[in-house]
MARRO-884758 format. One record per residue: x, z, y of N, C-alpha, C in turn; residue in one letter. Coordinates in steps of 0.2 Angstrom, whole numbers, padded with zeros to 4 digits, always signed. Example, Ala and Ser with C-alpha at 12.3 -4.5 7.8 and 13.67 -1.06 7.14 Angstrom:
residues 2
+0066+0039-0028+0062+0039-0022+0066+0039-0016A
+0064+0035-0011+0068+0036-0005+0064+0039+0000S
END
This chain:
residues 254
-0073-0224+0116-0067-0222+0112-0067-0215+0111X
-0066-0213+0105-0065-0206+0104-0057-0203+0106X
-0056-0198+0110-0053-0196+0112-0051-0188+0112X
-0046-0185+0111-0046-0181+0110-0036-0176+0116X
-0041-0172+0122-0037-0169+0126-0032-0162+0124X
-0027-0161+0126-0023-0156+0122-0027-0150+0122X
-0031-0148+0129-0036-0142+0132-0038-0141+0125X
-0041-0147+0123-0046-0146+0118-0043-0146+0111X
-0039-0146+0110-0036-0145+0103-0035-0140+0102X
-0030-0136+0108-0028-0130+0110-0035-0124+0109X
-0039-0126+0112-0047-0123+0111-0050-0122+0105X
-0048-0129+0101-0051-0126+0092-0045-0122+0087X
-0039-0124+0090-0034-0121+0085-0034-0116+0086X
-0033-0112+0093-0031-0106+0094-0037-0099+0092X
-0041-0101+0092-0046-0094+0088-0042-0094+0079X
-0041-0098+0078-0039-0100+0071-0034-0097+0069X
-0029-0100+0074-0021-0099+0074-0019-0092+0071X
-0018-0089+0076-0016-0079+0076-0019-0076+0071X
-0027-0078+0071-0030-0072+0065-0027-0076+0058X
-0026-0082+0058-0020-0084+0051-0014-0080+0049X
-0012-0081+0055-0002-0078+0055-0002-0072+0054X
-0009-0066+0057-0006-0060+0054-0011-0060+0048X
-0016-0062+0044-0018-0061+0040-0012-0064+0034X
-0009-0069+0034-0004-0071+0028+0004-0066+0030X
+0003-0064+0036+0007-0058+0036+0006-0052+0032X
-0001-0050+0033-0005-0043+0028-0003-0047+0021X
-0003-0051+0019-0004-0053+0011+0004-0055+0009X
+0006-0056+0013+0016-0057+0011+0018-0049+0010X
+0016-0043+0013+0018-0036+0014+0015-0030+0010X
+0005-0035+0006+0003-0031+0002+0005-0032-0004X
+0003-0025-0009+0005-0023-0016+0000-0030-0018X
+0004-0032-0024+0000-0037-0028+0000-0044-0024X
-0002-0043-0021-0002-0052-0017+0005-0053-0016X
+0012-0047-0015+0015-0049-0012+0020-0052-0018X
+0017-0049-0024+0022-0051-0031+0025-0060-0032X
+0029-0060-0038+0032-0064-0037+0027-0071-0040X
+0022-0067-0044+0019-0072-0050+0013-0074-0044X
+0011-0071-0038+0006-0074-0035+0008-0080-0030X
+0003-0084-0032+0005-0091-0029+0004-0091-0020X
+0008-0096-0020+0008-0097-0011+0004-0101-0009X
+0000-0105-0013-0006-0107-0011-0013-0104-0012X
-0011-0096-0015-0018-0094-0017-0019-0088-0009X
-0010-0086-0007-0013-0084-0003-0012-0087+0007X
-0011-0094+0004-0011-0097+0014-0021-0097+0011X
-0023-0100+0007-0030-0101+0006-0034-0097+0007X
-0033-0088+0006-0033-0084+0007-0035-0083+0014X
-0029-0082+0017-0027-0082+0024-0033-0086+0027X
-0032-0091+0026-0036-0097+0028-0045-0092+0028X
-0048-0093+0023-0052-0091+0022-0054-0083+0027X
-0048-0078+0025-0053-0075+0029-0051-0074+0037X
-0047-0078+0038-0047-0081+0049-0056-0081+0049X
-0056-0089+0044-0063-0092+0049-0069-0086+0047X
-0069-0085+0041-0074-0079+0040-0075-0072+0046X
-0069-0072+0048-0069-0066+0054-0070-0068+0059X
-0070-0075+0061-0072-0078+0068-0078-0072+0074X
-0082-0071+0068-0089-0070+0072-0086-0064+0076X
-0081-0059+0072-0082-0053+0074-0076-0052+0078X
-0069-0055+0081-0064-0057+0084-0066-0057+0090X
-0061-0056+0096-0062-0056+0103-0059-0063+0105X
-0060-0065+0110-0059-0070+0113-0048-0070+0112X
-0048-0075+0109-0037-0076+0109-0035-0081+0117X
-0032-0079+0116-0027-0082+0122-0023-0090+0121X
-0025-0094+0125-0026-0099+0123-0016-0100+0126X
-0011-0102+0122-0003-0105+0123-0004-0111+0127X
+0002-0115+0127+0003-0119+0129+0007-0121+0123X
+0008-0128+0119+0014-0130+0115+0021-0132+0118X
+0020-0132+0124+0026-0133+0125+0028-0126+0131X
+0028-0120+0127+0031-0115+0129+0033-0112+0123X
+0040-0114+0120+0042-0111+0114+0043-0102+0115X
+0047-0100+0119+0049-0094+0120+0041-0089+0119X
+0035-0092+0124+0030-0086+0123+0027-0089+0117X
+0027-0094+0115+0023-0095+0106+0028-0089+0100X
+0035-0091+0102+0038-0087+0098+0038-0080+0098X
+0036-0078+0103+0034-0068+0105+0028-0069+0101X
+0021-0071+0102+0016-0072+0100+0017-0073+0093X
+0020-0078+0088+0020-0077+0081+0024-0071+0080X
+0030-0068+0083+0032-0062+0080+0028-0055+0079X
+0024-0056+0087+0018-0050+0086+0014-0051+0080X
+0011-0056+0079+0008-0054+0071+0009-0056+0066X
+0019-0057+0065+0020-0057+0059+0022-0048+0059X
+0024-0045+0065+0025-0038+0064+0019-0036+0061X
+0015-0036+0064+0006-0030+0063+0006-0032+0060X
+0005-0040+0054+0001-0039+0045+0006-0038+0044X
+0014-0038+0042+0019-0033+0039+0016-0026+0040X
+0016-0023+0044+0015-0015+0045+0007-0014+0042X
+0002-0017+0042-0002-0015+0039+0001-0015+0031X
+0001-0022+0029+0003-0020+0022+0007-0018+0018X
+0014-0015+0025+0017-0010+0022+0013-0004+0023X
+0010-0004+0026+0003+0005+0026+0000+0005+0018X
-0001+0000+0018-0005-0001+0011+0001+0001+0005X
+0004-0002+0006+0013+0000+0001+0014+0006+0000X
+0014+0010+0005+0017+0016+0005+0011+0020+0001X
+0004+0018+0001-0001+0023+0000+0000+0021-0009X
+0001+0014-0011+0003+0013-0017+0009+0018-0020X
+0015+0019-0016+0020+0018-0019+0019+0029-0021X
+0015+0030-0014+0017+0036-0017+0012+0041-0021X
+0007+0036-0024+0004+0038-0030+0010+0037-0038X
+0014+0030-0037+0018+0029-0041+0023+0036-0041X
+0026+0037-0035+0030+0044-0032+0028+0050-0038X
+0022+0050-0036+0017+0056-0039+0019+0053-0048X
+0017+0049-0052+0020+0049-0058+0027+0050-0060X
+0031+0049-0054+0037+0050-0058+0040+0056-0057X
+0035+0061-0051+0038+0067-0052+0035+0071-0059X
+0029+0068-0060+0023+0071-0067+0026+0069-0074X
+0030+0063-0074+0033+0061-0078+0042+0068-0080X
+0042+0068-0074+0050+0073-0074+0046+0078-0077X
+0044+0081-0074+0040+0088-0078+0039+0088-0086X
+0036+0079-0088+0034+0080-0094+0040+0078-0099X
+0046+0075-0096+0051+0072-0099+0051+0067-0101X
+0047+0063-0098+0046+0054-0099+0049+0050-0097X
+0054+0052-0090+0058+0050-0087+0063+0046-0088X
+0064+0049-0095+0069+0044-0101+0068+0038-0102X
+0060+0038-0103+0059+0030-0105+0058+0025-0099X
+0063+0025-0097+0063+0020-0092+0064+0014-0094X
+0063+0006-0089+0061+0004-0091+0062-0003-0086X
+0064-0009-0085+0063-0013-0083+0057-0018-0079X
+0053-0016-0073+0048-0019-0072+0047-0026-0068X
+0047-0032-0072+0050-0039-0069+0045-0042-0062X
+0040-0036-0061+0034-0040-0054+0037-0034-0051X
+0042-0030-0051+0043-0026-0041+0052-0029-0046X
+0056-0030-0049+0060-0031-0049+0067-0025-0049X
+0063-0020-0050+0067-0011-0051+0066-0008-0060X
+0070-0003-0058+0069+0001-0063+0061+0005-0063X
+0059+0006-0066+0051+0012-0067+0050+0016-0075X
+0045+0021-0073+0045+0025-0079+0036+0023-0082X
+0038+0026-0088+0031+0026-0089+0024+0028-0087X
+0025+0033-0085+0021+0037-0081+0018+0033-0071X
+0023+0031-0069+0024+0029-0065+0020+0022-0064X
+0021+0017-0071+0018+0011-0072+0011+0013-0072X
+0011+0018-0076+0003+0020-0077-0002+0023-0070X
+0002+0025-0067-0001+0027-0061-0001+0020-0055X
+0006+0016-0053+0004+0010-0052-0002+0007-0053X
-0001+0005-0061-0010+0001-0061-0015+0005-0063X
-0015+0010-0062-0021+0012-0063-0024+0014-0054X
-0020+0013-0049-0020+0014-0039-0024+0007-0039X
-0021+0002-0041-0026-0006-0041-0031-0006-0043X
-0033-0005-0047-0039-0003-0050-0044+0002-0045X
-0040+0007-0045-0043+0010-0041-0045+0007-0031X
-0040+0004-0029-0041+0000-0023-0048-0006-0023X
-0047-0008-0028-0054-0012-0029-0060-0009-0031X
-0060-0002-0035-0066-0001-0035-0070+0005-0028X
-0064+0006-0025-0068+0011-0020-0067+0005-0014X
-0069+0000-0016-0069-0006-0010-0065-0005-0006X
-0057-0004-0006-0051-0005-0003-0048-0011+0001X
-0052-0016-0003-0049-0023+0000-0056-0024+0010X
-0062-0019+0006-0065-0021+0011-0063-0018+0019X
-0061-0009+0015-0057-0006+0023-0051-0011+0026X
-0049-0013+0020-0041-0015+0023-0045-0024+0028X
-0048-0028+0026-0052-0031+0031-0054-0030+0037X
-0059-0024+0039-0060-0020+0043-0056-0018+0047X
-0050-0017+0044-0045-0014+0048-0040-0022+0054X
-0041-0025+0048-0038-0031+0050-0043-0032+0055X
-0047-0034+0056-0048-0037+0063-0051-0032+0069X
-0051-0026+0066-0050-0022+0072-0044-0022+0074X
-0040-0024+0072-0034-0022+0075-0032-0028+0079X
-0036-0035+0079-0037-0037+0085-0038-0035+0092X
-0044-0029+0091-0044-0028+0098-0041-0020+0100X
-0038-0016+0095-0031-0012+0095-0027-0016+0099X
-0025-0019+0096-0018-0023+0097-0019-0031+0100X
-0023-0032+0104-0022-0040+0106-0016-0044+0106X
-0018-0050+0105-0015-0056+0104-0012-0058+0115X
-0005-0056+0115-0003-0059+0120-0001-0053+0125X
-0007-0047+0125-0003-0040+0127-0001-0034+0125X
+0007-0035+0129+0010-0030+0128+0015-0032+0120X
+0019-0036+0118+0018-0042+0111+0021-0034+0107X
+0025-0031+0110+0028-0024+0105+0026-0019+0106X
+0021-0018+0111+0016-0010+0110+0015-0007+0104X
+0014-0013+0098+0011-0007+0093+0019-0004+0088X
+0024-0007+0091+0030-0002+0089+0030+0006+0090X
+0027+0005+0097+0027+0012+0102+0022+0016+0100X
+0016+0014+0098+0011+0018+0096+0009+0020+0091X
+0010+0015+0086+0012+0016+0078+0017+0020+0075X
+0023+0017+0076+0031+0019+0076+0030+0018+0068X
+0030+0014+0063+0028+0012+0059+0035+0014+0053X
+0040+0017+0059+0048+0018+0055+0048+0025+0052X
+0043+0029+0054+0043+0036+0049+0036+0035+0045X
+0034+0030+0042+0029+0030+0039+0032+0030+0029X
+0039+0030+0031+0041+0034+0023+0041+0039+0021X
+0041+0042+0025+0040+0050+0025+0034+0052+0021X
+0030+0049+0022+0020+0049+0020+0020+0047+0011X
+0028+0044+0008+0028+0045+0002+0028+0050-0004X
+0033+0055+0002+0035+0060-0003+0029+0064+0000X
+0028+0062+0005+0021+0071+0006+0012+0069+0004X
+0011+0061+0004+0006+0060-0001+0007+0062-0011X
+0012+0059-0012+0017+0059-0018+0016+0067-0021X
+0019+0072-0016+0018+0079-0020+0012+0082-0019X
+0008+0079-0013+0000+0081-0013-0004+0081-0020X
-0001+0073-0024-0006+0072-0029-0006+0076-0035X
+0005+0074-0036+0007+0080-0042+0005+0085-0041X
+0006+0089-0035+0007+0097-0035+0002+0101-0042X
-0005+0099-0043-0009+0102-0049-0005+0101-0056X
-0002+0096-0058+0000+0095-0063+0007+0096-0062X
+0011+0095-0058+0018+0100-0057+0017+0107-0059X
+0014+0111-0055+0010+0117-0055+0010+0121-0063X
+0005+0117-0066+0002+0118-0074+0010+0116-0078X
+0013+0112-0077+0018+0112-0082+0022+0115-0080X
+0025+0117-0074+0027+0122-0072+0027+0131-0077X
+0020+0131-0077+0017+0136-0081+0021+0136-0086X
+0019+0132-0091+0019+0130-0096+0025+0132-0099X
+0033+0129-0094+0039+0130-0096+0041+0136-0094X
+0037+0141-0090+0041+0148-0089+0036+0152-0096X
+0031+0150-0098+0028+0153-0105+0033+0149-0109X
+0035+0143-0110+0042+0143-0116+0046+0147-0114X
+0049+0151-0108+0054+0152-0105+0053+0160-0110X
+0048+0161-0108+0046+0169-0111+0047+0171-0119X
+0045+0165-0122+0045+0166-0129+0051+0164-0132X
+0054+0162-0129+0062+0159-0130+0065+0165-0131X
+0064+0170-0127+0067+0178-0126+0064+0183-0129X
+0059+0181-0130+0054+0187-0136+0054+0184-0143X
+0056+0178-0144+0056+0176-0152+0062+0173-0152X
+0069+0172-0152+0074+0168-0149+0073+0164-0157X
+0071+0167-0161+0071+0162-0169+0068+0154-0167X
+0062+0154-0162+0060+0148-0161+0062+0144-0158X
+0064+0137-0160+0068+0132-0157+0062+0131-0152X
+0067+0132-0145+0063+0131-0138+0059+0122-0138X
+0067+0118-0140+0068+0112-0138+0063+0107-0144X
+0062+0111-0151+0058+0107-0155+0052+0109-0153X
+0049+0114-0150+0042+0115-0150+0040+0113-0140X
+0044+0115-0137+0041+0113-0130+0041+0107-0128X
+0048+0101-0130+0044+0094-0128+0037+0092-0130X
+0035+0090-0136+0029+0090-0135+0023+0091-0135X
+0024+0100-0134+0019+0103-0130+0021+0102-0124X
+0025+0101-0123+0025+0098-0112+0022+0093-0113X
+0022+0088-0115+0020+0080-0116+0012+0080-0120X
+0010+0085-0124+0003+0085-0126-0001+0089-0118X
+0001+0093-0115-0003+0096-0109+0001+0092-0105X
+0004+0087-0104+0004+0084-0098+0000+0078-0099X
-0001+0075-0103-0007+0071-0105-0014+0073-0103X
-0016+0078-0105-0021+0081-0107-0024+0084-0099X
-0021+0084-0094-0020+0086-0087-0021+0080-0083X
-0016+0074-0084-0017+0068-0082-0025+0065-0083X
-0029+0066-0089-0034+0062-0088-0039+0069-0086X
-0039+0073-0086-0044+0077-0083-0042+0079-0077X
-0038+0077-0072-0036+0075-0065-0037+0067-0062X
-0039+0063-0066-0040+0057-0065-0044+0055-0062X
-0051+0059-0064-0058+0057-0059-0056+0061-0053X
-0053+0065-0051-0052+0067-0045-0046+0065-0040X
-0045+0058-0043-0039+0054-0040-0042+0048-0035X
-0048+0049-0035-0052+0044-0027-0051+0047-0021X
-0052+0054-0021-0052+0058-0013-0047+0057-0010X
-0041+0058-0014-0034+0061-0009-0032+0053-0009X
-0035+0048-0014-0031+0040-0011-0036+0038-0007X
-0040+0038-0006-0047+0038-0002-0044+0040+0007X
-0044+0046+0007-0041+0050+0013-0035+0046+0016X
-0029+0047+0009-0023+0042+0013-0022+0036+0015X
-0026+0032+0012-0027+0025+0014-0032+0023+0020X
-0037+0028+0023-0041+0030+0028-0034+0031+0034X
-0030+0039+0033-0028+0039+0036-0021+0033+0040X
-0017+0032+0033-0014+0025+0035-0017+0018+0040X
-0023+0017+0039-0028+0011+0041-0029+0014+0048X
-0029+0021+0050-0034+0021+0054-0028+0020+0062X
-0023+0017+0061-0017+0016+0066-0020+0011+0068X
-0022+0006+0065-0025-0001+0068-0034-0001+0069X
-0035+0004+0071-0044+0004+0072-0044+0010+0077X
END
């Protein structure tokens, strides 16, 4: 008769277990997966998938007891924190290229056409959706999703499973990682802030040496033609500094 020992259930579940709960943690917390249109079967599947795919390179996990609620429930908290804090790391490096269009867009005066965006459930601008999806795109083609992999199961053996459950509170401190918004965010604009900056102290100038020209009918769309024209000729040089930040963000759990 086939028999099966709690030892032994506990032995195939548990390599399984943990690397699950914080991977579907990382995918509740990252951009895009975390949206409303994505299914919660695409990503427990997900999850699922990359547990066992990682098996090989994970340390040995700590086998529970089922019937010790108190330390199972510390243990799911540890890794619903740490995939929360990674894919808020990944958030923040989203949000503050987004950051960086709105302040590019204030310079160019686009700021107006705001606008309702029904997948983050906020107000946004145009500039800002542009730069949104154009950071996805970008996270897949500089192989983003495979750092962000890397990271994740290095962060196994950063942060094990069972010691220390809130360490990586204390080490991380993952509560001033807002700040990384606005100081990646004005990193990116700063070149094109700068230039249009320019721009409007040269309307500034001619405003007072020719006062006949209407300042308002010629400098919008000369802001708006050279903020354009600045945006795509700064575009190819938009991998390093997201490259860098999403390094630097990742590199708390490696």
């Amino acid at each position: 008769m086939f028999a099966v020992t709690e030892a032994q259930l506990l032995a195939w579940l548990t390599p399984l277990l943990w690397p699950f709960i914080r991977t579907l943690a990382l995918f509740a917390g990252l951009p895009i997966f975390s949206q409303r249109n994505m299914p919660m079967r695409v990503r427990v599947g997900l999850a699922m998938f990359v547990a066992i795919a990682a098996q090989a390179s994970l340390p040995p996990m700590p086998v529970v007891p089922l019937d010790s609620p108190p330390l199972l429930l510390l243990l799911v908290s540890q890794q619903l924190l740490i995939g929360l804090a990674m894919g808020f790391s990944v958030r923040v490096v989203f949000a503050s290229l987004e950051f960086a269009g709105e302040l590019i867009g204030l310079q160019m005066g686009l700021n107006f056409a705001g606008f309702f965006d029904p997948a983050t459930g906020s107000q946004g601008t145009s500039t800002a959706r542009f730069f949104g999806a154009l950071v996805a795109f970008l996270f897949i083609a500089i192989n983003g999703h495979l750092l962000l992999i890397n990271a994740l199961v290095q962060s196994f053996t950063v942060f094990p499973v069972g010691e220390e459950p809130f360490r990586f509170l204390r080490v991380a401190q993952p509560q001033v990682w807002g700040a990384e918004i606005f100081r990646i965010g004005l990193w990116i604009a700063l070149p094109l802030i700068t230039m249009l900056m320019f721009v409007n102290l040269v309307l500034g100038v001619i405003s007072r040496v020719a006062p006949q020209i209407s300042v308002f009918a010629v400098g919008f769309p000369l802001t708006v033609s050279i903020g354009l024209v600045g945006m795509v000729a700064t575009l190819p040089l938009m991998q390093t500094p997201f490259m860098t930040a999403l390094e630097r963000m990742l590199a708390v759990f490696t």
